[in-house]
C-alpha positions in Angstrom: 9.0 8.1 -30.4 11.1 5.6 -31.5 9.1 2.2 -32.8 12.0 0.0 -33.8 13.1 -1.4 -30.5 14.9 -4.7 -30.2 13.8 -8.2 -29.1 16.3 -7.7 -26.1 15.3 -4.6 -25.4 11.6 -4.8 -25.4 12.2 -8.4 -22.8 14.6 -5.7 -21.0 11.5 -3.4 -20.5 8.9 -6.0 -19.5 11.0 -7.4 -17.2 11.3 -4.0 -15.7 7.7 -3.3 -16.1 7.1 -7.0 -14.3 9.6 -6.1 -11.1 7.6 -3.1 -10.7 4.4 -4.7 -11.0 5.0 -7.6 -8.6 6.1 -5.0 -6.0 2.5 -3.2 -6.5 0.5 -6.4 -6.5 2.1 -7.6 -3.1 1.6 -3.8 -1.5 -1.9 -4.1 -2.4 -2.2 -7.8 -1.3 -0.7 -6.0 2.0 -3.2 -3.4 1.9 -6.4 -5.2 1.5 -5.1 -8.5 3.5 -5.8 -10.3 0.5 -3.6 -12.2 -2.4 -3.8 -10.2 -5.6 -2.1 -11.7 -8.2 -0.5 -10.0 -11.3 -0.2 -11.1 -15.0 2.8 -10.6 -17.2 3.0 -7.0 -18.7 1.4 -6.1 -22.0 3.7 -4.3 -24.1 2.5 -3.5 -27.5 2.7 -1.0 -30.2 -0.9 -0.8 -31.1 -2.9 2.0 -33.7 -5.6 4.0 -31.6 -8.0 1.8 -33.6 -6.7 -1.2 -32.1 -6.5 0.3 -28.7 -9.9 0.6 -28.4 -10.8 -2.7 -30.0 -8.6 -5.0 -28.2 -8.8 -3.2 -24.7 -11.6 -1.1 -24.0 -14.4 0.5 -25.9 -13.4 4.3 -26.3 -17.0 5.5 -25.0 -16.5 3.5 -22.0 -17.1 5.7 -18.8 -14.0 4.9 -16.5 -12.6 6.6 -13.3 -8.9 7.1 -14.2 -6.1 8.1 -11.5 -3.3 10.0 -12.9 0.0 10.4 -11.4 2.8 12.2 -12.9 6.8 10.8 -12.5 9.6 13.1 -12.2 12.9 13.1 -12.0 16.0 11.2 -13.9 13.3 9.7 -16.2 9.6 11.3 -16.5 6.4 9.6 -17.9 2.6 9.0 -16.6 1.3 6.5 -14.5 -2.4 6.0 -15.4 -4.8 3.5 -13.1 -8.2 3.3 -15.1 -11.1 1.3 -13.3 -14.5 0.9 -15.0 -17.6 1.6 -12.1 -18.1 -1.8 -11.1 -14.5 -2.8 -10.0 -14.2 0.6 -8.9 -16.9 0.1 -6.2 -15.3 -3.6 -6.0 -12.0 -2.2 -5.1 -13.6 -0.2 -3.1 -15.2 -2.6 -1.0 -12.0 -4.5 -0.3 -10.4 -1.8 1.5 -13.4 -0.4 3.2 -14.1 -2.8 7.0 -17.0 -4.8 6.2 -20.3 -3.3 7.0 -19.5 0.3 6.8 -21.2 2.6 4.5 -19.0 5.1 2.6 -19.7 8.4 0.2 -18.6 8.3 -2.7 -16.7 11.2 -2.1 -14.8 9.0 0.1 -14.6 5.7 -2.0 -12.9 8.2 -4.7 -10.0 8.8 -2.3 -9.6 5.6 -1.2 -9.2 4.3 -4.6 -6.7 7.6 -5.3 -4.8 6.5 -1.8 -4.5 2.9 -3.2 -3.1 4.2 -6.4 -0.4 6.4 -4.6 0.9 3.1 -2.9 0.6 1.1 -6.2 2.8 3.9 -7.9 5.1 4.4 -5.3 5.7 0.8 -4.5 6.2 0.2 -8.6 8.8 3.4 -8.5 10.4 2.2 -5.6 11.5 -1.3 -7.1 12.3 0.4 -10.1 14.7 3.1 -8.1 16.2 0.3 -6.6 17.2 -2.2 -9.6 18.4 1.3 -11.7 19.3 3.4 -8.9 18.0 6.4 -10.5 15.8 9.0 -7.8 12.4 9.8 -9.1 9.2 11.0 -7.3 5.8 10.9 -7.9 2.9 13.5 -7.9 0.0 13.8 -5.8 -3.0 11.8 -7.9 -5.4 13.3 -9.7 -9.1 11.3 -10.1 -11.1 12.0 -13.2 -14.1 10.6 -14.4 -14.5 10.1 -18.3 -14.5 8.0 -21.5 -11.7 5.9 -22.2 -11.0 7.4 -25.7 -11.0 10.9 -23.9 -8.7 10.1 -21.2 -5.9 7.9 -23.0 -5.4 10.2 -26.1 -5.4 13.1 -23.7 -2.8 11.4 -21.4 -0.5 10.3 -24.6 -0.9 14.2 -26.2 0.3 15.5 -23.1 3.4 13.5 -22.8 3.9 14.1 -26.5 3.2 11.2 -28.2 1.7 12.7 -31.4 2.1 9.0 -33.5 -0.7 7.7 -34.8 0.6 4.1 -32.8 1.2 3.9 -29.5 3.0 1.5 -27.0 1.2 0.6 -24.7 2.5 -0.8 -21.4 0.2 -2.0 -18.5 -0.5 -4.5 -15.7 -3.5 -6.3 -14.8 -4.4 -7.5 -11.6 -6.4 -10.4 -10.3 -8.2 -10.9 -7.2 -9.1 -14.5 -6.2 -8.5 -15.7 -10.2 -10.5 -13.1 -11.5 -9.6 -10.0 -13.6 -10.1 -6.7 -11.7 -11.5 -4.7 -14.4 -8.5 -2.5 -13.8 -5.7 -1.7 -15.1 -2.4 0.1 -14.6 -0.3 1.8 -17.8 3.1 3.8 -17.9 3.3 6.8 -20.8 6.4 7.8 -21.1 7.8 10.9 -22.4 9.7 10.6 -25.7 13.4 9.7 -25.8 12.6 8.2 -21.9 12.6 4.1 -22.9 16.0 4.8 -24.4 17.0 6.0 -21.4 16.1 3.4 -19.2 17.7 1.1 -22.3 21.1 2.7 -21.6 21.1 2.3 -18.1 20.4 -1.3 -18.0 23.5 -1.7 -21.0 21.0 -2.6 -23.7 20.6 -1.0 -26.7 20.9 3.4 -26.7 23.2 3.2 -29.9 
């Protein structure tokens, strides 16, 4: 993966990443009848080390919802939720009052991640009118460490850095201990770079 990217192109991608991201935070304000706010995107090029340090312990036990994107451009969508926003999130969607499994808490919180994707993907189709799709979900339950090394191995980012590229949402001023990243698949930012007419010399 290439690591020397531009000024312009790097405020290219978060203002991508940020269109997307404000379409997901007012679907789920839609969803839950609620305002949930998002920040600006992270994007950083950070060692594993780092990763762990400056975002989550790696032997933190997190429920992570993976969802694959195909088409013109092809990456990973990964939501990862620690247990106590989990059942917060949860909560929010659920009527007030009414018990749950947790059998059925888990695909609540996959359903909410399919609309946060899809509504992402779908302001993203329309600024670079490219057509991609989405997989179904898939819920795991595991530590941090395990999950996002296994996520960026997959794609095939072997680097000992990564990028990293997330949103964070807020519910009522506070941080929902959740957070939603994009891996891409090598050679895929340039891509993206060529289509919006910066950078891909």
């Amino acid at each position: 993966m290439n690591t020397d990217y531009t000024l312009l192109e790097l405020d290219a991608l978060k203002e991508i990443i940020n269109i997307g991201g404000g379409n997901a935070a007012t679907s789920l304000s839609q969803l839950i009848e609620k305002p949930v706010n998002m920040t600006v995107p992270v994007i950083e090029l950070l060692d594993y080390e780092d990763v762990y340090q400056q975002i989550m312990p790696e032997d933190t036990i997190v429920k992570a919802i993976v969802t694959k994107m195909l088409g013109e451009a092809e990456g990973v969508f990964l939501f990862t939720v620690d247990q106590e926003a989990s059942e917060n999130i949860v909560k929010m969607m659920m009527p007030e009052g009414v018990s749950y499994s947790e059998q059925l808490a888990d695909s609540a919180l996959q359903e909410l991640v399919n609309i946060i994707v899809n509504s992402f993907l779908n302001a993203i189709i329309k600024l670079l009118d490219i057509h991609l799709v989405t997989s179904v979900p898939l819920l795991t339950k595991d530590m941090f460490g395990a999950i996002m090394s296994s996520v960026y191995l997959e794609q095939g980012q072997y680097e000992e850095r990564v990028m990293i590229i997330k949103n964070e949402f807020y519910y009522e001023g506070d941080r929902l201990e959740s957070s939603l990243y994009f891996v891409p698949k090598p050679g895929i930012l340039e891509q993206l770079f060529k289509l919006i007419g910066v950078g891909g010399e």
